[in-house]
C-alpha positions as CSV (number, residue, x, y, z in Angstrom):
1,X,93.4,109.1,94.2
2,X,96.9,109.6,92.4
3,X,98.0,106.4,91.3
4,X,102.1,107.7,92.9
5,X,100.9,108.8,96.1
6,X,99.8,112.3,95.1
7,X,103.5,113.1,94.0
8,X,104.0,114.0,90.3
9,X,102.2,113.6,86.9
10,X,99.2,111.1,86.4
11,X,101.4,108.7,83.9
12,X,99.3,108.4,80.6
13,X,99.8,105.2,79.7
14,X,97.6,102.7,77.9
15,X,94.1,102.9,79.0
16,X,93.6,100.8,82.5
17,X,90.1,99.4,84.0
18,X,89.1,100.8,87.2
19,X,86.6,99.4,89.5
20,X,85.0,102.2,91.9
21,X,83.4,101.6,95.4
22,X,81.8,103.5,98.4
23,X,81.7,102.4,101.7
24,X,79.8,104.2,104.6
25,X,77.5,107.4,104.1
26,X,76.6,108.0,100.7
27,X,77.2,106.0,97.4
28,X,78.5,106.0,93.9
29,X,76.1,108.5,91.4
30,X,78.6,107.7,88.2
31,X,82.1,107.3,86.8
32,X,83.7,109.3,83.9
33,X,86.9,109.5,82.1
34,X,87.2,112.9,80.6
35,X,86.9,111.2,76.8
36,X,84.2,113.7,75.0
37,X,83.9,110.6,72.5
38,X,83.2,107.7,75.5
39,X,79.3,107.2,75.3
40,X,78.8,104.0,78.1
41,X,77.2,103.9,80.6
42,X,77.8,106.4,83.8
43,X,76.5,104.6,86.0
44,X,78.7,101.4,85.7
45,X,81.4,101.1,88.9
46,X,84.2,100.7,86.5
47,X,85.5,102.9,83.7
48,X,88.9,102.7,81.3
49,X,91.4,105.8,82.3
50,X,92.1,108.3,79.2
51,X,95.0,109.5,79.1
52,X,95.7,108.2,82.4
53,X,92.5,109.6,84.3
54,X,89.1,108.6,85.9
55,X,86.9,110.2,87.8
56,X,84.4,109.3,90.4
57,X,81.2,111.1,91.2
58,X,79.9,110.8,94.7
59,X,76.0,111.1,96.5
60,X,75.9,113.5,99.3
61,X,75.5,111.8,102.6
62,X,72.2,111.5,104.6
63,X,73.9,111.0,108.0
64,X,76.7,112.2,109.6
65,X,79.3,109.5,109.6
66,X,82.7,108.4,107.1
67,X,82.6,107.3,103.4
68,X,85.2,105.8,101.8
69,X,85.6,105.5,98.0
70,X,87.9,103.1,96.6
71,X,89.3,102.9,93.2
72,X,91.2,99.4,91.9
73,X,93.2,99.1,88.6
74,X,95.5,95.9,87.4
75,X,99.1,96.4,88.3
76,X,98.3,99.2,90.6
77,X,98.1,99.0,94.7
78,X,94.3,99.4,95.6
79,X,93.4,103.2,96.9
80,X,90.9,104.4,99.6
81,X,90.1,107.5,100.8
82,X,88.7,108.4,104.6
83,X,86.5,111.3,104.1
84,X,84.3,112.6,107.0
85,X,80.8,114.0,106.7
86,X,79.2,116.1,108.4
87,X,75.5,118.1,108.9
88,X,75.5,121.3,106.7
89,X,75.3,123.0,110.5
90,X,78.4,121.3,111.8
């Protein structure tokens, strides 16, 4: 989730605290920022940006359905993301 819609650069600004989420099939497995020198936790919903990035890492699904992560900052518009899921046969 691009913090302008998709459009441009990620800005690198000063490091920003994002809180992650998952609704529907599946859940959050971890969160990472990209810094080789960050050592906490994975497994926390919320990480700091480096150099303007986070990542979330999600579970596969169990069930068919929709999951949609979520990713909050201050000073930013909340994001979501509608992702379907399917069987490995569909």
């Amino acid at each position: 989730m691009h913090p302008r819609g998709g459009v441009g650069p990620v800005p690198a600004g000063p490091p920003l605290r994002e809180d992650f989420g998952v609704g529907g099939a599946g859940g959050l497995v971890g969160v990472a920022d990209g810094n080789p020198h960050h050592v906490d936790s994975f497994q926390r919903p919320r990480r700091h940006t480096w150099r303007g990035r986070a990542l979330a890492v999600l579970s596969p699904a169990k069930r068919p359905g929709r999951r949609t992560p979520t990713a909050t900052a201050p000073g930013l518009r909340p994001a979501a993301l509608e992702l379907p899921v399917r069987t490995a046969n569909s």
